[in-house]
Backbone as CSV, one residue per row, in Angstrom:
resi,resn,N_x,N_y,N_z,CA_x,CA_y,CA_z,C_x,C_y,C_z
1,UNK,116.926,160.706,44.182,116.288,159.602,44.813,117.265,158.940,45.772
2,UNK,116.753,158.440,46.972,117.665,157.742,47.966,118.196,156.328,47.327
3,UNK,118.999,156.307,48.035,119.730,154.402,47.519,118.728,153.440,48.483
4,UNK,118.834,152.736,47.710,117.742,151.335,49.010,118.862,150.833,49.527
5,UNK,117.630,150.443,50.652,118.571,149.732,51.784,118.982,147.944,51.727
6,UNK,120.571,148.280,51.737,120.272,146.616,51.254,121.354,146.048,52.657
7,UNK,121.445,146.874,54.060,122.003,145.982,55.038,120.907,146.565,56.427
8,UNK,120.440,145.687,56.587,119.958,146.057,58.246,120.792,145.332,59.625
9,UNK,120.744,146.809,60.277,122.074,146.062,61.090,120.824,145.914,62.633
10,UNK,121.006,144.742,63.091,120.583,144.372,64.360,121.232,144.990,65.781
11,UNK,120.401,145.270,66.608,121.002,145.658,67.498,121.716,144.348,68.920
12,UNK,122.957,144.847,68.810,123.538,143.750,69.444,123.431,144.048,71.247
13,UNK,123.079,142.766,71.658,122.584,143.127,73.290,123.946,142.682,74.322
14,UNK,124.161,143.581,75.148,125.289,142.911,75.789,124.785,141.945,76.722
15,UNK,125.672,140.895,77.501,125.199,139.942,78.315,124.540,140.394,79.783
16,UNK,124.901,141.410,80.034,123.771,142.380,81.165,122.763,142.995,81.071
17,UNK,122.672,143.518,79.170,121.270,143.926,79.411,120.334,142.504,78.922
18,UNK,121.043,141.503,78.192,120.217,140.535,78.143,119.612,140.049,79.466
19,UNK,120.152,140.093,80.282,120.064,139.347,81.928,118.967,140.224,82.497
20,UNK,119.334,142.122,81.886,118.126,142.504,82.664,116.906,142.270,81.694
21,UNK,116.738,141.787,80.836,115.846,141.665,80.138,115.117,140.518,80.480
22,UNK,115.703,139.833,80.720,115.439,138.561,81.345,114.783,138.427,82.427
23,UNK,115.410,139.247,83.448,114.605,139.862,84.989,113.300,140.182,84.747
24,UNK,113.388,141.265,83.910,112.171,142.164,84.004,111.516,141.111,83.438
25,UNK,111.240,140.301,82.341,110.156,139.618,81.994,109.886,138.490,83.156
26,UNK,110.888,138.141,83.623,110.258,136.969,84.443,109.595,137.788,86.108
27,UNK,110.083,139.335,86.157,109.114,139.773,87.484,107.699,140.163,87.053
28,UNK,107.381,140.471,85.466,106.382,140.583,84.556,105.765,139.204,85.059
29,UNK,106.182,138.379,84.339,105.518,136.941,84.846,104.868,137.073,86.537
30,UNK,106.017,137.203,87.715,105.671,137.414,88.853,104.784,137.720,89.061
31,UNK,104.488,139.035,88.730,103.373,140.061,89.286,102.412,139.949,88.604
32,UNK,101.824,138.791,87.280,100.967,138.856,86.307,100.273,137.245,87.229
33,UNK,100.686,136.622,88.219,100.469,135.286,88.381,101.249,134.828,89.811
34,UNK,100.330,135.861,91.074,101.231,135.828,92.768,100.845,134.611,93.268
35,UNK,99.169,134.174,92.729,98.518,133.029,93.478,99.591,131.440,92.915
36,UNK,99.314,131.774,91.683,100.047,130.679,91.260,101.420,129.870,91.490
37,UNK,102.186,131.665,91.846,103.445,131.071,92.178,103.700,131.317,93.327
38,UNK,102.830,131.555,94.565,102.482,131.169,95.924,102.395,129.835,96.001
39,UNK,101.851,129.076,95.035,101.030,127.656,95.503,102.404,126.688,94.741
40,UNK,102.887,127.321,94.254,104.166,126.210,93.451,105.200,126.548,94.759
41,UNK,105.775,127.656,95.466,106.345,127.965,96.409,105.728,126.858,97.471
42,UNK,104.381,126.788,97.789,104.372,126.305,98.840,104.185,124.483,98.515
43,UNK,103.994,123.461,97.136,104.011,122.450,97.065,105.421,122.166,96.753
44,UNK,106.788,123.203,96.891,107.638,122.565,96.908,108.024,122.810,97.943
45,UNK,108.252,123.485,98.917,108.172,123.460,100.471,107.678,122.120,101.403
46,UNK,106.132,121.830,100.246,105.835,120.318,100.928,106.202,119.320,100.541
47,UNK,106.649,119.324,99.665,107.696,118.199,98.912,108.942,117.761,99.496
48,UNK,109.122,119.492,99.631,110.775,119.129,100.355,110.827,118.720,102.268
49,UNK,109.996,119.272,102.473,109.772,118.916,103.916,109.177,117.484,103.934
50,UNK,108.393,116.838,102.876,108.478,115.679,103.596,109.031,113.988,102.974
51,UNK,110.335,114.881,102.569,111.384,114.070,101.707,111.130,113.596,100.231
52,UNK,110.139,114.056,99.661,110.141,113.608,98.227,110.548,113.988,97.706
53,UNK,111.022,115.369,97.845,112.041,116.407,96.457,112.912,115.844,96.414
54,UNK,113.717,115.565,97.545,115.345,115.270,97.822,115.164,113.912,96.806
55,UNK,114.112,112.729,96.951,114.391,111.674,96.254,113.810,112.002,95.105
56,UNK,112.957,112.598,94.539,112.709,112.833,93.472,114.120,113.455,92.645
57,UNK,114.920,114.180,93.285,116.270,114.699,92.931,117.162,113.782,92.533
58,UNK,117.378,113.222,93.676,118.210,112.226,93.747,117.910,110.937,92.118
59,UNK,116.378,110.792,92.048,115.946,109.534,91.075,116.591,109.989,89.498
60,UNK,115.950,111.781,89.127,116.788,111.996,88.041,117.873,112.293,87.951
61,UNK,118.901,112.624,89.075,120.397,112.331,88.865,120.756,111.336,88.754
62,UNK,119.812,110.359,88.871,120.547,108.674,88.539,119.734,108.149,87.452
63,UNK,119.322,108.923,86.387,118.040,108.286,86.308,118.941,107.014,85.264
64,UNK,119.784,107.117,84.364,120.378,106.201,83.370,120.539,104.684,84.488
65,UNK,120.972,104.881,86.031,121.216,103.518,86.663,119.837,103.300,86.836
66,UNK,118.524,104.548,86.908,117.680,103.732,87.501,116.674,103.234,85.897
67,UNK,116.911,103.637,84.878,116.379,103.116,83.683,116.930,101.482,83.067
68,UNK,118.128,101.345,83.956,118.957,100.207,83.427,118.332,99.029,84.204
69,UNK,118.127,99.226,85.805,117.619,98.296,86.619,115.982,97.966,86.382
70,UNK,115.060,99.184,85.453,114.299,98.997,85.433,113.240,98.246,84.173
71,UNK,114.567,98.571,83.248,114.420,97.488,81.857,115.294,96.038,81.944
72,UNK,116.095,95.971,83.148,116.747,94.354,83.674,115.507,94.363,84.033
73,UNK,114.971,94.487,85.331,113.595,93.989,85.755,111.988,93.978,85.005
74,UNK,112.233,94.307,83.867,111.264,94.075,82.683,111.001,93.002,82.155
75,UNK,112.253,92.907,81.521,112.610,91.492,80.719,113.158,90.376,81.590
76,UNK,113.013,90.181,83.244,112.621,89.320,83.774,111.786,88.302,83.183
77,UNK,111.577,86.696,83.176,110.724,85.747,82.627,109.504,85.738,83.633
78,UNK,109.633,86.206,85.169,107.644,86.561,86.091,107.430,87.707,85.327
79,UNK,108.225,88.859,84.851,107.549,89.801,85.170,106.783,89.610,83.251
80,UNK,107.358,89.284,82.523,107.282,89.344,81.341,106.158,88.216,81.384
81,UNK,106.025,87.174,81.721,105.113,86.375,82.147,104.031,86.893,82.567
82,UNK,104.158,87.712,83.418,102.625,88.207,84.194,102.151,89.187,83.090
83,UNK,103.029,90.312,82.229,102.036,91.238,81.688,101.585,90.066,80.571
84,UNK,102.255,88.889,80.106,101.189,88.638,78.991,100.146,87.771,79.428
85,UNK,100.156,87.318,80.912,98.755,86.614,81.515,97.980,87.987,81.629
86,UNK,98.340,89.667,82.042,97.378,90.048,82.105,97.298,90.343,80.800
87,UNK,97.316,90.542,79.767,97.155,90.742,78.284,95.938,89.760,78.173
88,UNK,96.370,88.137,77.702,95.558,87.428,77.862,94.279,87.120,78.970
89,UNK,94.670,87.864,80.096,93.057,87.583,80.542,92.103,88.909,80.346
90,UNK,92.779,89.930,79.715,91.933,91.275,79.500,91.381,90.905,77.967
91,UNK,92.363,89.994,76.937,91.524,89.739,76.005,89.885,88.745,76.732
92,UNK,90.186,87.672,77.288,89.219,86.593,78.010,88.084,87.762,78.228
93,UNK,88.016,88.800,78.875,87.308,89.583,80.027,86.808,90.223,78.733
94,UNK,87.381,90.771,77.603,86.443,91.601,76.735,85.806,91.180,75.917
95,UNK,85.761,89.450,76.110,84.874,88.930,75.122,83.917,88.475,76.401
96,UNK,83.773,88.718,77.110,82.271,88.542,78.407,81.279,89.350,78.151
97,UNK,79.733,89.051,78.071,79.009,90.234,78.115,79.250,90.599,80.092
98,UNK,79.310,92.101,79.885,79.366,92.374,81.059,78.182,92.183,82.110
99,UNK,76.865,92.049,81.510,75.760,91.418,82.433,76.048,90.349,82.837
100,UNK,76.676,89.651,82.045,76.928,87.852,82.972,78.433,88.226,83.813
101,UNK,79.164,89.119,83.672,80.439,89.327,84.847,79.631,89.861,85.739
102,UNK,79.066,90.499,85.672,78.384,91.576,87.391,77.202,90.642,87.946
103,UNK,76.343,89.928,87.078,75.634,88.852,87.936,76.414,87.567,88.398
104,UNK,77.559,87.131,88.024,78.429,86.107,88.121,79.048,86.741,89.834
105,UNK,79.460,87.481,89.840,80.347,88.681,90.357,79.310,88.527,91.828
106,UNK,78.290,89.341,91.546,76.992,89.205,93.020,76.977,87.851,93.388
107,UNK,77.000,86.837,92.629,76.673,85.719,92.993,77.746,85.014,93.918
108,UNK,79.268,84.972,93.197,80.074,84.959,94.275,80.100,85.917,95.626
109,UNK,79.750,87.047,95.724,80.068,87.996,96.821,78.993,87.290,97.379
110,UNK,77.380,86.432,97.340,76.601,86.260,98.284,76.648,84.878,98.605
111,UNK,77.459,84.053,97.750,78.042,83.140,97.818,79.431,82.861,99.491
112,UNK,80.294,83.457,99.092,81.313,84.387,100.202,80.579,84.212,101.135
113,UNK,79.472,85.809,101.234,78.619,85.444,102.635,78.407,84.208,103.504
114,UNK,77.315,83.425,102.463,76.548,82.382,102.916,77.542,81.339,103.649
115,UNK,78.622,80.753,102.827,80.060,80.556,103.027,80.712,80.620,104.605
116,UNK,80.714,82.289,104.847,81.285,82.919,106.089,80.059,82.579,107.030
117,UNK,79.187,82.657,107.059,77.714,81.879,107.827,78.369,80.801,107.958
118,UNK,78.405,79.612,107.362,78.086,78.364,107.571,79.751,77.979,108.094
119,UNK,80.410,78.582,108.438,81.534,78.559,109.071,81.688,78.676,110.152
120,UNK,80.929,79.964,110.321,80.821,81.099,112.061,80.108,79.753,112.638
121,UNK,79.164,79.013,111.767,77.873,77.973,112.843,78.671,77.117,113.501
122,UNK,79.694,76.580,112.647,80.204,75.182,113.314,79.262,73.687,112.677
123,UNK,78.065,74.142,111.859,77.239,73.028,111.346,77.925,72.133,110.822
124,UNK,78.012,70.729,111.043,78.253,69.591,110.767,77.390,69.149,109.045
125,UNK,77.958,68.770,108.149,77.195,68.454,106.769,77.537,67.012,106.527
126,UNK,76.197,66.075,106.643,76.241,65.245,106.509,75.806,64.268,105.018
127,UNK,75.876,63.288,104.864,75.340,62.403,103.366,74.120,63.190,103.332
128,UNK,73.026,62.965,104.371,71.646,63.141,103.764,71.798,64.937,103.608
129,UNK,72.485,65.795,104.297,72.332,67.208,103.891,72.847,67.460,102.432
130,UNK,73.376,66.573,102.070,73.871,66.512,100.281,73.044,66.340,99.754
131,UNK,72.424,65.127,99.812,71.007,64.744,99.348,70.094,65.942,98.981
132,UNK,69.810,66.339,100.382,68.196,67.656,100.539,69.081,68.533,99.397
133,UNK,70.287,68.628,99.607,70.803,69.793,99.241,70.486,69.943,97.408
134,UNK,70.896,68.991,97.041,70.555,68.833,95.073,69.299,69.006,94.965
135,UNK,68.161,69.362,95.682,66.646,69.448,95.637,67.037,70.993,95.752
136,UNK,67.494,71.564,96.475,67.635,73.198,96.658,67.649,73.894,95.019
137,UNK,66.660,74.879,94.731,67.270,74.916,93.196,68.287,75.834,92.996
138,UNK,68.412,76.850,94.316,69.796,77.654,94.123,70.899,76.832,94.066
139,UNK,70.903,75.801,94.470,72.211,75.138,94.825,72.284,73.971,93.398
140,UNK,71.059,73.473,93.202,71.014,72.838,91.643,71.242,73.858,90.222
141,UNK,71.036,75.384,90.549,71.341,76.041,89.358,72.967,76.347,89.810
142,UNK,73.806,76.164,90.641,74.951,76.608,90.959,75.508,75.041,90.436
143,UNK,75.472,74.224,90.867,75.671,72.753,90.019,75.778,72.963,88.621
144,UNK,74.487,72.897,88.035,74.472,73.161,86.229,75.615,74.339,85.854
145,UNK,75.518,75.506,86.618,76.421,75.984,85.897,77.954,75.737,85.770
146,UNK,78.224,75.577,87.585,79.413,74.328,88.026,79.874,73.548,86.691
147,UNK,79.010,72.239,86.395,79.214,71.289,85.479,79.423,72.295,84.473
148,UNK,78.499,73.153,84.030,78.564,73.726,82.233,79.881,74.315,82.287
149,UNK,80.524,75.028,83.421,81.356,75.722,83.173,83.368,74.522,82.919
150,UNK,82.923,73.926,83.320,83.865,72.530,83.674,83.454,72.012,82.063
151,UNK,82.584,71.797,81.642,82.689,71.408,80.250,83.447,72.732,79.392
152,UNK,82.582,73.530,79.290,83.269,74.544,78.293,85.148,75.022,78.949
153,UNK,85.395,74.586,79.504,86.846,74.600,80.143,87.589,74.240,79.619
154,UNK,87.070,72.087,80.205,87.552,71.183,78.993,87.416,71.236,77.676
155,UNK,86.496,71.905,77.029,86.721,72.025,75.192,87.675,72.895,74.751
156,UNK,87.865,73.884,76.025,88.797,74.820,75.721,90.337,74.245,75.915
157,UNK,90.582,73.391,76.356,91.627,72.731,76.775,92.140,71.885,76.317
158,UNK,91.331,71.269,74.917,91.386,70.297,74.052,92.478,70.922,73.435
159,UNK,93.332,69.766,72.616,94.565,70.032,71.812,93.665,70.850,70.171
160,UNK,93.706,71.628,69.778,93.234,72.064,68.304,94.381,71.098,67.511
């Protein structure tokens, strides 16, 4: 009976045929995928021709100075300020039903208009055009809501 095998010996690759091994799979790749690496050939051609590679190069050879300037300018008190006003007004905005933002929304944009009209005229607005005007009911439902919205403001503004 044979002896079992108790060493398997690996075959050891020298550093040239590893390299051609290396070749051949990546001209395998080549020739398995011409369109693809036509179109990577030619978006870095356009990259580089119209200076973004070079700075794109340039950004990750620096990137540790440019990660340092860009977490100083983080923790700035505007900038740190502004993301938590927008925090806080995206909470505000997701408690809106969105039917009253998009009719709110039209109403200013035809608002705007009417606005840019009565500008272009040059019309003079006098006491009694105030007057007629609170009889208008577009302009009396823009009031009520005016006022309602000025109340619910102030309750919001109250000390808890």
């Amino acid at each position: 009976m044979a002896s079992p095998i108790t060493r398997i010996v690996k075959p050891t690759l020298s550093d040239s045929e590893k390299q051609s091994q290396t070749v051949e799979a990546i001209l395998q790749l080549l020739a398995k995928n011409p369109e693809g690496i036509q179109e990577t050939i030619k978006l870095l051609q356009e990259l580089h021709d119209s200076g973004i590679l070079p700075a794109l190069t340039a950004a990750v050879e620096a990137k540790e100075e440019i990660a340092k300037i860009v977490v100083g300018q983080m923790v700035r008190p505007p900038v740190t300020n502004m993301i938590n006003n927008a925090m806080a007004a995206a909470g505000g905005l997701a408690e809106l039903e969105p039917e009253m933002t998009q009719k709110l929304m039209k109403g200013v944009t035809k608002g705007l208009q009417k606005a840019d009209e009565g500008l272009r005229s040059g019309q003079k607005v006098g006491i009694m055009d105030l007057m007629k005007a609170l009889s208008d009911p577009d302009i009396n439902r823009a009031i009520g809501f005016g006022i309602n919205l000025l109340k619910g403001v102030g309750e919001g503004l109250k000390d808890s």
